[in-house]
C-alpha positions as CSV (number, residue, x, y, z in Angstrom):
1,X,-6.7,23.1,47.3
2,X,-4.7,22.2,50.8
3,X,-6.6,19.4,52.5
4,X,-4.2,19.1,55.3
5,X,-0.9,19.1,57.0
6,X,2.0,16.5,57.4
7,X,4.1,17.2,59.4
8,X,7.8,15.6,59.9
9,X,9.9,15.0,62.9
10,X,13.6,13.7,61.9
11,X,15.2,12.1,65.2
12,X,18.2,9.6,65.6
13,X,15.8,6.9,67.0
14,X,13.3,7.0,64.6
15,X,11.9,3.8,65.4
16,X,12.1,5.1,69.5
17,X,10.0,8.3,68.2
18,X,6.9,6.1,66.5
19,X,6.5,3.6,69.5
20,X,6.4,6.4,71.9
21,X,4.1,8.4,69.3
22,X,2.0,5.2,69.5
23,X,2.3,3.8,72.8
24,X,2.6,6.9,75.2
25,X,0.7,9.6,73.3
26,X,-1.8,6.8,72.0
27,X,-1.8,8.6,68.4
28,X,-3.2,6.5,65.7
29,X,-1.5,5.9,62.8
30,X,-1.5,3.8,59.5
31,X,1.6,1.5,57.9
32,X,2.2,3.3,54.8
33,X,4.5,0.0,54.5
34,X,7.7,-2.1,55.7
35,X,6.4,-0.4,59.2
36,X,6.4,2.7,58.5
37,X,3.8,4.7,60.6
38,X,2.1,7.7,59.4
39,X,0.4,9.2,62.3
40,X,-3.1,11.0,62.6
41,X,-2.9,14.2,64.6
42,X,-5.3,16.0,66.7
43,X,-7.1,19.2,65.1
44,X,-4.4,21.5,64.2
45,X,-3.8,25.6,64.2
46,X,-1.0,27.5,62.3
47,X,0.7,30.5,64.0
48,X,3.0,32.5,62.0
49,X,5.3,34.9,63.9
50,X,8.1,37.5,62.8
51,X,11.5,36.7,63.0
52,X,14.4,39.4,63.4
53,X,16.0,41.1,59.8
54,X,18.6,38.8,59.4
55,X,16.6,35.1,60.4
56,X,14.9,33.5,57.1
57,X,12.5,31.7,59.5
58,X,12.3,28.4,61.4
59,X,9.7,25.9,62.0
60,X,8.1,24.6,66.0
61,X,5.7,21.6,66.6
62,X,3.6,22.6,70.1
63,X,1.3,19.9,70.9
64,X,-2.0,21.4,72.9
65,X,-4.3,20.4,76.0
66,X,-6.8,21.6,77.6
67,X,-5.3,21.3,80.9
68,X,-1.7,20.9,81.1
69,X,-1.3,20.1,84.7
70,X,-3.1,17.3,84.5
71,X,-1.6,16.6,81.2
72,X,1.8,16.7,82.7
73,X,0.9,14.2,85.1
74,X,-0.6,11.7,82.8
75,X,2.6,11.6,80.9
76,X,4.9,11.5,84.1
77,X,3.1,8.5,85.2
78,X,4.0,7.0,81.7
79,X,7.6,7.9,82.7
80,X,7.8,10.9,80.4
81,X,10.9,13.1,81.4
82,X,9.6,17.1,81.5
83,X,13.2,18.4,82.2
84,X,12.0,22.1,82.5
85,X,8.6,23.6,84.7
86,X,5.6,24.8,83.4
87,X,5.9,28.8,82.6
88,X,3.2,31.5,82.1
89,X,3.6,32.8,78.6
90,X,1.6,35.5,77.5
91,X,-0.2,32.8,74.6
92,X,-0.4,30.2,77.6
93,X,1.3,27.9,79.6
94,X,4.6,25.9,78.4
95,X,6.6,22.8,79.2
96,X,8.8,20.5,77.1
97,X,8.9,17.1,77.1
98,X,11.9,14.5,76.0
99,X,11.2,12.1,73.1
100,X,13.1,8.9,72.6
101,X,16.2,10.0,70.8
102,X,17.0,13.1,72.9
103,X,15.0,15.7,71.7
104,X,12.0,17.2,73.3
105,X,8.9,18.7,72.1
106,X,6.5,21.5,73.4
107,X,3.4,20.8,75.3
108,X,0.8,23.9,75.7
109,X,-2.2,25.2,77.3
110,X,-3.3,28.3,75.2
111,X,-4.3,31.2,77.1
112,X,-6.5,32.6,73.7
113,X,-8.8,31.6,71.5
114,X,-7.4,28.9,69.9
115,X,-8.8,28.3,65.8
116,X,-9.9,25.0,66.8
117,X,-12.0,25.3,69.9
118,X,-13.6,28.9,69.1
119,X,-14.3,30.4,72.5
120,X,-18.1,31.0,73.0
């Protein structure tokens, strides 16, 4: 049976992407070898979400928080570069974030019950 996910970000600075996973976000993470991290994620949820006819379907990594203003500014004061503003969604509220290499990643506060944090 599944006993988890592991999930894979490819990026030009790959080396860039692990320190930052390691030193900014403060993930743990194990040396599967010559250096190279495997990372333990916070509790994870799977969405699945239609696509239109002619789209076979793509793949997004949203990290969550609980509060992402305060989020936000932890990360800022790290010198993490949020080049767009925090929007209301109708799931919650979203913001991207750059990573070392260019890309950027999505940071959300859900605005539902969330799988791992079953409302009361």
């Amino acid at each position: 049976m599944i006993s988890g996910v592991h999930a894979l970000i490819f990026n030009k600075d790959a080396d860039g992407v692990r320190a930052f996973f390691r030193d900014v976000l403060g993930f743990g993470s194990v040396d599967a070898g010559g250096g190279w991290l495997i990372f333990a994620l916070p509790p994870a949820e799977l969405g699945v979400h239609p696509t239109d006819d002619d789209q076979p379907g793509f793949h997004e990594l949203y990290l969550m928080c609980d509060n992402i203003q305060q989020t936000v500014g932890e990360l800022k004061a790290k010198g993490v570069e949020f080049p767009s503003p925090i929007e209301d969604q109708r799931f919650g509220l979203v913001t991207r974030f750059k990573i070392p290499g260019g890309a950027e990643l999505a940071l959300y506060q859900p605005q539902h019950p969330t799988a791992i944090q079953p409302k009361a």
